[in-house]
C-alpha positions in Angstrom: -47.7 -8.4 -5.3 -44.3 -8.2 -7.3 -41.2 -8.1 -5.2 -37.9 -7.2 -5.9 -34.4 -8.0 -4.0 -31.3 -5.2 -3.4 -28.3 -7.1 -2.3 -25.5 -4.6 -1.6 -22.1 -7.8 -0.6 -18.6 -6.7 -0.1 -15.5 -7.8 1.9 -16.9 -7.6 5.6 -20.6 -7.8 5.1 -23.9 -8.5 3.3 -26.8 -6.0 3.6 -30.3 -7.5 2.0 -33.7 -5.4 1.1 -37.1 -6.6 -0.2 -39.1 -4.1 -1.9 -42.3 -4.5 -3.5 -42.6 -3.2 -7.2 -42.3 0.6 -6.6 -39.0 0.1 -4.7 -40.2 0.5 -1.3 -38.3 -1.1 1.3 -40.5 -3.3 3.3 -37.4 -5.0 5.4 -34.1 -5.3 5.3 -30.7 -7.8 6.9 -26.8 -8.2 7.1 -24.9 -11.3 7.5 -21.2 -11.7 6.6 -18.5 -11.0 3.8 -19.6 -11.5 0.2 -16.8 -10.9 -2.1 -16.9 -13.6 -4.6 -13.8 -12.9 -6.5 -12.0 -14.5 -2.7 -14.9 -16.9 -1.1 -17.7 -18.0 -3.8 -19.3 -20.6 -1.4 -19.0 -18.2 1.9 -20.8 -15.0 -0.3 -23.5 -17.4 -1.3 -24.1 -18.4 2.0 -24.4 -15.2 3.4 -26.2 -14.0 0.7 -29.2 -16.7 1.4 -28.8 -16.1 5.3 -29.3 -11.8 4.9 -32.8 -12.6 2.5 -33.9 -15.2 4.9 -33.7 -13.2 7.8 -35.1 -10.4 5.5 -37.4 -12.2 4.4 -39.1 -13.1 7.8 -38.8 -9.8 8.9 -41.2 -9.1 5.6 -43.2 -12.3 6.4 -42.7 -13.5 3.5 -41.8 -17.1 2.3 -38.5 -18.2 0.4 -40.9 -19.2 -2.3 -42.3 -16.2 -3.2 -39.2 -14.5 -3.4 -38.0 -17.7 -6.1 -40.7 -15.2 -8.4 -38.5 -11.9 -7.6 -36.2 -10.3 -9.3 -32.8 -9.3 -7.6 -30.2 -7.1 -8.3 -26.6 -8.1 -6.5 -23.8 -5.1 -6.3 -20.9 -7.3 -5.0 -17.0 -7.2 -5.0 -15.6 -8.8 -7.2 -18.9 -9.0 -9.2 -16.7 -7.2 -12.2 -14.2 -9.5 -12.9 -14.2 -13.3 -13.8 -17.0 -15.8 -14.3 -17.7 -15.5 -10.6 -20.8 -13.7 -11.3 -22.2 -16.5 -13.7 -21.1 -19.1 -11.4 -23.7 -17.2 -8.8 -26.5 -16.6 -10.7 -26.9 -20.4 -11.2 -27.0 -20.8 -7.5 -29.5 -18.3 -6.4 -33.1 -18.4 -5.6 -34.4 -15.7 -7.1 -36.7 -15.5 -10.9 -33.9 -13.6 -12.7 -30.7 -12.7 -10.7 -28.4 -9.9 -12.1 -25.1 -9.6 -10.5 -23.4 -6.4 -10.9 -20.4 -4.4 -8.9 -20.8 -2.9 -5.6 -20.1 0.3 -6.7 -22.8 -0.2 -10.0 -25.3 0.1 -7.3 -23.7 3.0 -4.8 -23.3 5.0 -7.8 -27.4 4.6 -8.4 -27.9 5.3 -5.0 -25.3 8.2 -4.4 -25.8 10.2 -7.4 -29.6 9.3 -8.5 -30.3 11.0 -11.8 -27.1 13.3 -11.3 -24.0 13.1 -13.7 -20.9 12.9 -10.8 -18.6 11.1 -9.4 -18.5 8.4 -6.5 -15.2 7.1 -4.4 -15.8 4.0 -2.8 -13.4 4.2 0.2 -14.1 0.9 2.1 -12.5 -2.5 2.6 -11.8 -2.6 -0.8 -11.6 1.2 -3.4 -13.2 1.8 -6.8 -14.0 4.6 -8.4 -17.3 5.3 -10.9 -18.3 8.1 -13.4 -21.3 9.3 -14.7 -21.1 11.9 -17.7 -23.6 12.5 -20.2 -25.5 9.0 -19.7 -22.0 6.8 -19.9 -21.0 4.6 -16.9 -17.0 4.6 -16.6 -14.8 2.5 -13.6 -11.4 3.3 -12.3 -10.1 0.7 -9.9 -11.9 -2.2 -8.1 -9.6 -4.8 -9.2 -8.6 -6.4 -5.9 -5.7 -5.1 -3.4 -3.3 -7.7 -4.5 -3.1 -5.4 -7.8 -5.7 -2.7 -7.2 -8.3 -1.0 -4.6 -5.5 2.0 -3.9 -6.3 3.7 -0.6 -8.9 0.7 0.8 -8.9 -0.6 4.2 -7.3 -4.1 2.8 -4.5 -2.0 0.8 -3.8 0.9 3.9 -4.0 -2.9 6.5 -1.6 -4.3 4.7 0.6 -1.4 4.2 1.0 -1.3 7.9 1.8 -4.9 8.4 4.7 -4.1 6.1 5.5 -0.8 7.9 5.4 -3.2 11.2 8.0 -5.7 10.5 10.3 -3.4 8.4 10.2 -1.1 12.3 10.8 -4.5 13.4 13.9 -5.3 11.3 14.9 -1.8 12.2 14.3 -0.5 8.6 12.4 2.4 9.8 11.7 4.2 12.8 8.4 2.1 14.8 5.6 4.4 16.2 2.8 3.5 19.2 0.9 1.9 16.4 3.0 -0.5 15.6 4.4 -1.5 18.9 0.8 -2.5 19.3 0.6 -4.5 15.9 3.8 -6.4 17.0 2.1 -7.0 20.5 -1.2 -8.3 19.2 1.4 -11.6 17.4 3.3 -11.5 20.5 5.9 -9.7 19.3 7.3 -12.6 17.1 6.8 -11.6 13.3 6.9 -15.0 11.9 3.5 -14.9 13.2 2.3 -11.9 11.2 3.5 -13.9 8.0 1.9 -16.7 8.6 -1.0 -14.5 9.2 -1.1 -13.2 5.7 -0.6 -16.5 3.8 -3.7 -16.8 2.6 -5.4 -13.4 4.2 -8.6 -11.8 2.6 -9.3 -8.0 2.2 -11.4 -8.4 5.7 -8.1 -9.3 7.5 -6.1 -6.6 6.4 -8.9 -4.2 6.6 -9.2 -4.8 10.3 -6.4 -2.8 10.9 -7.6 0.4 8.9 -9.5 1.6 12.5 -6.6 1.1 14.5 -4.9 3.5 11.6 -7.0 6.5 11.8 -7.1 6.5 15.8 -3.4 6.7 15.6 -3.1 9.4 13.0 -5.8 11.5 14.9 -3.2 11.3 18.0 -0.5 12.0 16.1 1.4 8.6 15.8 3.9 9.2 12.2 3.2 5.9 10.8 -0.4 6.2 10.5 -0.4 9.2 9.4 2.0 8.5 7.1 0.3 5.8 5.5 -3.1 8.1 5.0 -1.3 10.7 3.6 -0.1 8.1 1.0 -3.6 7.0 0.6 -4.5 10.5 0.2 -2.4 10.8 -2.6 -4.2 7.4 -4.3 -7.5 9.0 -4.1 -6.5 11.9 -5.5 -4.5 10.0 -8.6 -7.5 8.3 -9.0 -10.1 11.1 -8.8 -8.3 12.9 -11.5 -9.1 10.4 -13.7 -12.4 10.2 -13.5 -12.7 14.5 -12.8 -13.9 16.4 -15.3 -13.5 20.3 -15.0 -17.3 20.8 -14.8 -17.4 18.4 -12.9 -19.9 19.4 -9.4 -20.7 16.5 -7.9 -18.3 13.9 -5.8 -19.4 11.8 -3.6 -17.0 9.8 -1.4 -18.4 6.4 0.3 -17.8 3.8 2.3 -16.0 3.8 5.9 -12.7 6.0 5.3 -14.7 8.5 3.1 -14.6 10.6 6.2 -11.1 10.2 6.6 -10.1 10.9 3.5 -12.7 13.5 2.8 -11.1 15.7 5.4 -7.0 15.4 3.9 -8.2 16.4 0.0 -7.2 19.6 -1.3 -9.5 22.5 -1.6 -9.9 20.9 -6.2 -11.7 18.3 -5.1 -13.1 19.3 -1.2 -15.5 22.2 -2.6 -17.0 19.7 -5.1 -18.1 16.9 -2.7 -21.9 16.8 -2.1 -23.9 14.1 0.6 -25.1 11.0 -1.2 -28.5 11.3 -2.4 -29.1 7.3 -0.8 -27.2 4.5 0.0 -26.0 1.3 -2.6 -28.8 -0.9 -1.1 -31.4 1.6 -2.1 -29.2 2.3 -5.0 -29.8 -1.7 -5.9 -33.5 -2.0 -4.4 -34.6 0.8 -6.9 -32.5 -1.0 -9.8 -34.3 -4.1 -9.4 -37.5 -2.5 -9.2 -36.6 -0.5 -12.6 -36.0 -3.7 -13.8 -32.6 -2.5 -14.7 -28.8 -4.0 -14.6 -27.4 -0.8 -15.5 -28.0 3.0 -14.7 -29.2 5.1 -17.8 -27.0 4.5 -20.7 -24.0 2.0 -21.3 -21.1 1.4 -19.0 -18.1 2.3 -20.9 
């Protein structure tokens, strides 16, 4: 029997799937973050940890899956020679590493043209019109990912210790931040020296518990990343455009702040990004159908 391999990595975990050749899931594990824009070696690591624990689960030997093919949808899988630097390290027959939200869009929209938001620890948004493949966004929330966890986490850090320096007014929420470094914000900046997206997008719960209880700096930090999405959806929104699927953890959050242009277009996914990357693989495709623009 042929397998295949849909690995579906971002900023806080690592979901694996073995399939046989159809694209039926026959197991499937999660380990840790695998962005490998911010941690090459820690995203390998927990790539090989989710297939071996899938892998038993299939009872199926490492070996045979060195004669499968795998498709990787991972952050940071668009930009630098990160993704080059992987495929040299991998197990698998022929490894093809493409963007997380390559393989959400697969799964979300299946043979539909649409739109996807990726609303998670980091934020990209993809298009599909007429057999093209377009991205908005995913560059990384030093310079990118508008309205992610990591951008929203940070943002409230900042809101923290300007409420601190008595630049603003605080809130509960950030009486709470300040009490988790013991009150002493030297702390919080030593915190974010050398943060990643995961540490920043820790905070993003603690925001939308706050804004559903009313506390003013959460909510307004969603209603700025309200505004993002919708910057960003327009863009990529065509006006026959049907289809929008938002993904990822705050899609729900967001999905109930956006106004009624964009509301009565949003459908359910059709499947997830590891299904989305399974049935690539198994297609024995890198891309959907047609050329990413």
């Amino acid at each position: 029997m042929t397998y295949v391999v849909g690995i579906d990595g971002g900023g806080t975990s690592c979901r694996v799937a073995i399939g046989d050749e159809t694209g039926r899931i026959l197991a499937q594990a999660r380990s840790g973050p695998a962005n490998i824009r911010t941690d090459l070696e820690g995203a390998h690591a927990n790539i090989v940890a989710a297939t071996t624990t899938a892998a038993e689960r299939a009872n199926l030997s490492m070996d045979v899956l060195g004669t499968a093919a795998a498709v990787l949808g991972l952050a940071g899988g668009n930009v630098g020679r990160h993704a080059a630097v992987l495929r040299s390290m991998l197990p698998f027959r022929e490894s093809r590493v493409v963007s997380d939200g390559l393989i959400a869009l697969h799964g979300a929209l299946g043979p539909h043209d649409g739109v996807i938001a990726i609303l998670g620890t980091g934020s990209v948004f993809f298009v599909r019109r007429q057999g093209t493949v377009r991205s908005v966004g995913g560059w990384g929330f030093q310079v990118g990912d508008l309205a992610s966890g990591a951008r929203i986490g940070r943002q409230l850090l900042e809101e923290t210790l300007l409420a601190y320096d008595g630049v603003r007014p605080g809130s509960a929420l950030t009486d709470r931040v300040m009490a988790t470094f013991d009150g002493d914000p030297r702390r919080i900046v030593d915190q974010v020296r050398d943060a990643t997206p995961g540490f920043y997008g820790s905070f993003a719960p603690s925001i939308v518990e706050a804004a559903s209880a009313g506390d003013g700096v959460a909510e307004d930090i969603l209603e700025a990343g309200r505004r993002d999405v919708e910057r960003m959806l327009a863009v990529v929104v065509a006006p026959d455009t049907d289809r929008i699927c938002l993904l990822g953890g705050l899609a729900p959050t967001y999905a109930a702040r956006l106004s009624d242009t964009y509301l009565q277009r949003l459908k359910p996914p059709i499947g997830d990004a590891l299904q989305g990357a399974v049935a690539m693989a198994a297609a024995g495709e890198a891309s959907l159908a047609g050329s990413t623009a």
